[in-house]
Each structure stands twice: as structure tokens, then as C-alpha cells.
Residue frames as qw, qx, qy, qz and C-alpha x, y, z in Angstrom:
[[0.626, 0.676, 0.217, 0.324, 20.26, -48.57, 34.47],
 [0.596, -0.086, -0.081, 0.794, 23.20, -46.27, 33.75],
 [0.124, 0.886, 0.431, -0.115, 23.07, -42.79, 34.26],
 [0.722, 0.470, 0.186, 0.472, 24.20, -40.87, 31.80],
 [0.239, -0.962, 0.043, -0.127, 24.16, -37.73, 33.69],
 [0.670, -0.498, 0.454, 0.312, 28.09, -39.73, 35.51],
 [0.702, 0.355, 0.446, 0.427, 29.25, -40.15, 31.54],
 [0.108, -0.625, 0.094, 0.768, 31.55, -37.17, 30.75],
 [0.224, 0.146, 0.590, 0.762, 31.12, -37.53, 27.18],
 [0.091, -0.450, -0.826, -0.326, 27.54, -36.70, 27.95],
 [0.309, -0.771, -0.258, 0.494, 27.88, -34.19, 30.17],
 [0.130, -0.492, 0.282, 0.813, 30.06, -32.13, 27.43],
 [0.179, 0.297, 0.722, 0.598, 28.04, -33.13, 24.77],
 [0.158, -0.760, -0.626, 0.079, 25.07, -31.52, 26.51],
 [0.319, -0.596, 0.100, 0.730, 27.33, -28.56, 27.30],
 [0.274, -0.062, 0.485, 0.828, 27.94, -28.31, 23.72],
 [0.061, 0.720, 0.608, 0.329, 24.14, -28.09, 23.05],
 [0.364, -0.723, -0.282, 0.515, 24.71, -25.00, 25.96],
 [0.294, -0.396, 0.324, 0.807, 27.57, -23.23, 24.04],
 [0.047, 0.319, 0.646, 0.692, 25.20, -23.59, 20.35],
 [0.151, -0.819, -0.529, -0.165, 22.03, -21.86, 21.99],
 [0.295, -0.705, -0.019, 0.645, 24.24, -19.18, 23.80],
 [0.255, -0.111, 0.474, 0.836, 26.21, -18.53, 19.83],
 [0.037, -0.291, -0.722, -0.627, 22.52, -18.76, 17.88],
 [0.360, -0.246, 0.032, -0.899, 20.74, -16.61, 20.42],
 [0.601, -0.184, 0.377, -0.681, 18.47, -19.56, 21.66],
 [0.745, 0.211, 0.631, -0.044, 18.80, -22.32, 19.70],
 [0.153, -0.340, 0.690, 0.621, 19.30, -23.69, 15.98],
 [0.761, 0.049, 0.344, -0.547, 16.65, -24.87, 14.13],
 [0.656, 0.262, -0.705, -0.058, 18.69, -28.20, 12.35],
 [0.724, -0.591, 0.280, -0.221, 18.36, -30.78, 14.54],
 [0.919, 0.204, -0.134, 0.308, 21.00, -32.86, 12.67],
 [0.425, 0.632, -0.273, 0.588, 23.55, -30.25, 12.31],
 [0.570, -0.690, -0.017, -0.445, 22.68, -29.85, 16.42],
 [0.950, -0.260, 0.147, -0.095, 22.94, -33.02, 17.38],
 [0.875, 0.371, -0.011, 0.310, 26.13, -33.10, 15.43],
 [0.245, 0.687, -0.339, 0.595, 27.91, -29.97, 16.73],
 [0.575, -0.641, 0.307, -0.405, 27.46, -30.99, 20.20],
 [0.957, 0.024, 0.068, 0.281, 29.38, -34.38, 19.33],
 [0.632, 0.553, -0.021, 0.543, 31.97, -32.16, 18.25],
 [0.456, -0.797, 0.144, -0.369, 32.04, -30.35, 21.23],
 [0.961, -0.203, 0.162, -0.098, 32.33, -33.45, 22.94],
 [0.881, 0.197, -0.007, 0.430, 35.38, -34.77, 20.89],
 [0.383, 0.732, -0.246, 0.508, 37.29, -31.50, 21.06],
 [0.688, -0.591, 0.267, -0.326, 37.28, -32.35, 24.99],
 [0.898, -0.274, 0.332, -0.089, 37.54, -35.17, 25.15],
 [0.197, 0.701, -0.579, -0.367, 39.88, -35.75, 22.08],
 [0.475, 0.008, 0.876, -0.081, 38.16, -39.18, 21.61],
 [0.474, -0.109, -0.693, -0.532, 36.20, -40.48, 18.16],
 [0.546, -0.361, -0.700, -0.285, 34.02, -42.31, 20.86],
 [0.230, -0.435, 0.130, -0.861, 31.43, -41.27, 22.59],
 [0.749, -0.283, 0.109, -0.589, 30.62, -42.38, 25.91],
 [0.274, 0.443, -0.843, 0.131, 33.49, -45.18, 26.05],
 [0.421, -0.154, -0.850, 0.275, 31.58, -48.12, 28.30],
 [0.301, -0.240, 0.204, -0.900, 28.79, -46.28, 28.99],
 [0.816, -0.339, -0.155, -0.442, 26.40, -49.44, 29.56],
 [0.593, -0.557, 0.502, -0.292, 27.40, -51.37, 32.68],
 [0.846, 0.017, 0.532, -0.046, 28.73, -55.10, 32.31],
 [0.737, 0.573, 0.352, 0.068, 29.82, -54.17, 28.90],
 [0.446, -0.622, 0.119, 0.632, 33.13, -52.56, 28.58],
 [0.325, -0.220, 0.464, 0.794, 33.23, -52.01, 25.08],
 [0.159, 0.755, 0.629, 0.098, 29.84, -50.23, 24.60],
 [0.323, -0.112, 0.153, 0.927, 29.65, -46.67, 23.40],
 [0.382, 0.752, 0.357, -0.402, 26.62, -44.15, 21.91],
 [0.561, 0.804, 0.059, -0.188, 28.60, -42.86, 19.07],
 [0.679, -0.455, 0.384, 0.430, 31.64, -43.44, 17.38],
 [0.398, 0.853, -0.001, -0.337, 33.47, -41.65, 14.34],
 [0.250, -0.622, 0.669, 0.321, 36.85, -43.29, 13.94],
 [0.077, 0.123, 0.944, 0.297, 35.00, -46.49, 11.57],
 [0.081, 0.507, 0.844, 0.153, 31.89, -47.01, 9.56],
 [0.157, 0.423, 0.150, -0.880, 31.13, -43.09, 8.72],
 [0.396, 0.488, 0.776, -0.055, 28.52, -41.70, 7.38],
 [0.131, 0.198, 0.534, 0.811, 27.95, -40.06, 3.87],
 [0.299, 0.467, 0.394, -0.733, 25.66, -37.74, 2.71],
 [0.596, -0.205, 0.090, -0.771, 22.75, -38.08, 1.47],
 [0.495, 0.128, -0.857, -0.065, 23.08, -42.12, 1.87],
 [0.412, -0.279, -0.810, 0.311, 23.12, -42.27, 5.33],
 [0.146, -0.188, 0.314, -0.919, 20.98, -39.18, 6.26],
 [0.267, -0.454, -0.849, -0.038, 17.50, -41.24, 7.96],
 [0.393, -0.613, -0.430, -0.535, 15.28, -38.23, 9.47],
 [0.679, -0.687, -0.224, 0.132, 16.10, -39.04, 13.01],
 [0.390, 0.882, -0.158, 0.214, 18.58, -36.19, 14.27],
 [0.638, -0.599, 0.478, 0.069, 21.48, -37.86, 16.08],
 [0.822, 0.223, 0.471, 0.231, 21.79, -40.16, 13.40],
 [0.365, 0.904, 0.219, 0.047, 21.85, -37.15, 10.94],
 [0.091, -0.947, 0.273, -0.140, 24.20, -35.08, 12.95],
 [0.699, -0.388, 0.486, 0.353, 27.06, -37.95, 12.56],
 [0.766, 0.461, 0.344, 0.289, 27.41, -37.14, 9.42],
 [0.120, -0.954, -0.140, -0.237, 28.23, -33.83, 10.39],
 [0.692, -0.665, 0.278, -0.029, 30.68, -34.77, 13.26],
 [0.903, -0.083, 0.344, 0.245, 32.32, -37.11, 11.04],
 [0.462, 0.803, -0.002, 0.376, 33.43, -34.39, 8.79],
 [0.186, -0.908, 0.184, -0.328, 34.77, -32.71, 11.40],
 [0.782, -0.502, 0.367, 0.047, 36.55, -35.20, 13.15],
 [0.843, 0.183, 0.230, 0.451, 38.01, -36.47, 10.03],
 [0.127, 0.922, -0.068, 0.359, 39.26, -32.57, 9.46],
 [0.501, -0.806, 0.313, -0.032, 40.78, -33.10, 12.57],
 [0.797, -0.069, 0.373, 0.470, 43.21, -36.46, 11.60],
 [0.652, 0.599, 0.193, 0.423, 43.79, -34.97, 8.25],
 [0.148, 0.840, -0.166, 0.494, 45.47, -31.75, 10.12],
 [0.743, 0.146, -0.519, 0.396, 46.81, -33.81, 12.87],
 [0.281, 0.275, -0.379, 0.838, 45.02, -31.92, 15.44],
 [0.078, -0.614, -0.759, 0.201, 42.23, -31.86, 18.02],
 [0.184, -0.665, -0.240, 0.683, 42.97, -28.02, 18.71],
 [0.083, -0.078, 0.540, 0.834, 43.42, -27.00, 15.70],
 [0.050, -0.423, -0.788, -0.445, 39.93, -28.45, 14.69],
 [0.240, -0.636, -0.603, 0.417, 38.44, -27.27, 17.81],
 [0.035, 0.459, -0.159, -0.873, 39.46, -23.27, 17.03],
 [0.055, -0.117, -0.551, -0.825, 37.90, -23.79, 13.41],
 [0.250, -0.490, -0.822, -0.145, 34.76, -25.56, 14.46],
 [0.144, -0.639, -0.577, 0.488, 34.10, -22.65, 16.95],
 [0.078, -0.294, 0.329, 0.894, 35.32, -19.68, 14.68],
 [0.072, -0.152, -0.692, -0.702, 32.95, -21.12, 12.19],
 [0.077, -0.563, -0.784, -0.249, 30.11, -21.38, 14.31],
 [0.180, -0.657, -0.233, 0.694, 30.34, -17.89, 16.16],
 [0.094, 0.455, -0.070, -0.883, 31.20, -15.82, 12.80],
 [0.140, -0.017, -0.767, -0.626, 28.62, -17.83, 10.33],
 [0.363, 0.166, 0.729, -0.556, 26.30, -20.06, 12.54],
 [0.312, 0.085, -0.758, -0.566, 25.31, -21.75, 9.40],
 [0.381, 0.203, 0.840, -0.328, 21.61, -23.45, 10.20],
 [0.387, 0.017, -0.628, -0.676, 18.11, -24.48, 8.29],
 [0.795, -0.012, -0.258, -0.549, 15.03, -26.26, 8.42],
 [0.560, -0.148, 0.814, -0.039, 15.30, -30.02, 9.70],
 [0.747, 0.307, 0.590, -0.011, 15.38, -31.40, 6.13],
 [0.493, 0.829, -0.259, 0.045, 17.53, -28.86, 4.60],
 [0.497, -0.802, 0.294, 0.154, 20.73, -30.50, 6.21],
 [0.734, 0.435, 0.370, 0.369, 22.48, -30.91, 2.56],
 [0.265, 0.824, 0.075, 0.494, 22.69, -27.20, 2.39],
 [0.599, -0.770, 0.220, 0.014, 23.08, -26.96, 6.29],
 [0.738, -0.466, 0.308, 0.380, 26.20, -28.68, 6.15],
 [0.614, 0.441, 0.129, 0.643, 27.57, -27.66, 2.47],
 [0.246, -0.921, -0.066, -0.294, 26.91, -24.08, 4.49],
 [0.805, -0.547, 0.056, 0.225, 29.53, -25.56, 7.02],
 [0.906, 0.033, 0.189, 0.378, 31.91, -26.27, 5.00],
 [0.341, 0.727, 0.217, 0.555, 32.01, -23.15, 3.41],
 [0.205, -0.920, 0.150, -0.297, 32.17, -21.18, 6.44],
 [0.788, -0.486, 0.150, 0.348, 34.90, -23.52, 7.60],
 [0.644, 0.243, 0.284, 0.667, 37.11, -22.46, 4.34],
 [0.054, -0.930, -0.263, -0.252, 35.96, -18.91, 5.28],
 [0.552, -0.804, 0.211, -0.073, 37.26, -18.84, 8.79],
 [0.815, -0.397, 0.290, 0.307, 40.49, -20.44, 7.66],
 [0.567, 0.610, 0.075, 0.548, 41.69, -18.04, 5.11],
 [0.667, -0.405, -0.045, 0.623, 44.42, -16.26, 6.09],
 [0.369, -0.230, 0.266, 0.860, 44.28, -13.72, 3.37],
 [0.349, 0.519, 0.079, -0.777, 40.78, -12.39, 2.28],
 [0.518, 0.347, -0.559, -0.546, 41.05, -14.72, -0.95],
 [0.850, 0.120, 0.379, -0.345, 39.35, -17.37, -1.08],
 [0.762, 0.593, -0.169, -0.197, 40.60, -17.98, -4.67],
 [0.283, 0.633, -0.700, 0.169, 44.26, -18.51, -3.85],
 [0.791, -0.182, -0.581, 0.069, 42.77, -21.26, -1.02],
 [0.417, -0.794, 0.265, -0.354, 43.11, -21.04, 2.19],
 [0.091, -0.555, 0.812, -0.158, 46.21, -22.97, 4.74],
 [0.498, 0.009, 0.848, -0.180, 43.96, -26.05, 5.43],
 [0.612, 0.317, -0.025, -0.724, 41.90, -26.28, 2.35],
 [0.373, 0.175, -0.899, -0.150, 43.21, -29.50, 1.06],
 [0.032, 0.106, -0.748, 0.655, 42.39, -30.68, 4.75],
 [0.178, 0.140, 0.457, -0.860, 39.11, -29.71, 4.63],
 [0.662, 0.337, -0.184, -0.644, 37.76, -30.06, 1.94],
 [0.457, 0.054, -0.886, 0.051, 39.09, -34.30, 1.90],
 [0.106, 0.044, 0.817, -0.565, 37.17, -34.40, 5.25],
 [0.481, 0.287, 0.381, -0.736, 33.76, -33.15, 4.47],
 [0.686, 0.282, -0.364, -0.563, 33.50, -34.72, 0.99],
 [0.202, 0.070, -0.962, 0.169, 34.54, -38.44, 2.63],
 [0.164, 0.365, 0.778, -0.485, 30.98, -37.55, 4.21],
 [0.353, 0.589, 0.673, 0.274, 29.33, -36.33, 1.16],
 [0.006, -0.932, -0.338, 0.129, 29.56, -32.93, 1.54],
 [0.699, 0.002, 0.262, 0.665, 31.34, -31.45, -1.21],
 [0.038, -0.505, 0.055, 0.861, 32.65, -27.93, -1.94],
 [0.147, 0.127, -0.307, -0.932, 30.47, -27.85, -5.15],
 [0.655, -0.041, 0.261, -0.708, 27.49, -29.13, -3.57],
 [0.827, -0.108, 0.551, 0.017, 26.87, -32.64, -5.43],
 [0.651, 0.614, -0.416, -0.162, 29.12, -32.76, -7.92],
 [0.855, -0.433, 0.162, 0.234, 31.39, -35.67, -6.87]]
């Protein structure tokens, strides 16, 4: 069998799980929102939608996760198990990234947001967990103390997270 340990995507995703217990003192207690920032890790590396590119042997176009097709919404696709969960998460983010036409760019928010917020919850609060995100992403990208006037990326941002349900006035659509 393959070991995943030789699979950089997996090697920075794990990392990323490194960098979220170092910001949150020891750990988070969402596993979605977890499982979801350590993909994001991952992607700001790697600057791939897919994780783990031909990770199973014989099979060149196998993968573990992938964000670029078939995303997932909230609360549709949120099933309990927290990988699964935490693409919904990822996919916000990733789509944050196209929509601003930048890995780095995303990368700087996604860390900004989880160092000066470090938005977490319960495992079954990850509705609020991630409307929490969003918010501290539109935090950490104002430029001018006002929220009200919007902030440089807000268009950006807010189109990314609500393509994944998760929408700047919680569920209104």
C-alpha cells in the first residue's frame, strides 16, 4: 500500500494541523473546520485544488480531495464525519482564492484570520464555526476600521463562502 507519509500534500496538510494547534494553544475543538484548515494549508503550498495528485499507485489520476469541481454547500453537504465537513470549509477558501486571482493573497488572509480570531466550536456547531470565518476574514481584510464602507476584497469574499453556503447574514440566501 501507499504511504502517505512520501505524499507532500500530506505531509503539509499534517503540518497545517501543526501550525492550528501551535495558533489555538493546543488544538481546536471543530473537527470540520480542522480538517478543513489544514487542506488549506495544504493548497496555499502547494497552490493545487487537489490533494494528493496520484496518491494510489497504478492509478495516476487518483487523489484524497479535490476543490476545483463538485463543491460542497452548507448545510447540504455537511455529513458528521470531519474531513468531509471541513471541504466545505476549504472550498470557500479556495474559491476566495480564484475570485482574487491569488494563492498568496488567500494564504496571508487565511492565516491573519486564524492568528487574530481563531474562530472555533463544538463539532456540530460548524454553521456558526464557519459563518465565524467568514466574518473574521472581512475583519482581517479591512483596510480602514469600517466595516460599513466594506472592505478591498469583500465582493471576493463574500461570492466565495456563500457558493458554499456560508453567507454573511447567516442563512438568509
Amino acid at each position: 500500500c501507499e504511504s502517505f507519509a512520501e505524499i507532500r500534500d500530506v505531509v503539509y496538510h499534517e503540518y497545517g494541523h501543526a501550525i492550528v494547534s501551535r495558533m489555538y494553544s493546543g488544538g481546536m475543538a471543530n473537527g470540520g473546520l480542522n480538517e478543513g484548515q489544514a487542506d488549506v494549508w495544504s493548497m496555499s503550498i502547494t497552490g493545487d485544488s487537489i490533494l494528493a495528485r496520484g496518491s494510489s499507485t497504478g492509478a495516476p489520476g487518483s487523489f484524497i480531495r479535490r476543490y476545483d469541481v463538485d463543491y460542497k454547500v452548507y448545510p447540504t453537504d455537511l455529513v458528521g464525519q470531519v474531513h468531509a465537513d471541513g471541504e466545505i470549509i476549504a472550498g470557500a477558501w479556495w474559491d476566495y482564492s480564484k475570485n482574487v486571482g491569488s494563492k498568496d493573497s488567500m494564504a496571508k488572509l487565511f492565516a491573519e484570520t486564524l492568528l487574530n480570531e481563531k474562530p472555533d466550536g463544538a463539532n456540530g456547531t460548524e454553521g456558526i464555526v464557519y459563518y465565524e470565518m467568514l466574518i473574521g476574514a472581512l475583519v482581517n481584510d479591512d483596510d480602514d476600521a469600517t466595516l460599513s464602507n466594506g472592505t478591498p476584497h469583500m465582493t471576493e469574499i463574500v461570492k466565495a463562502f456563500a457558493k458554499h453556503g456560508i453567507y454573511l447574514l447567516q442563512d438568509v440566501k
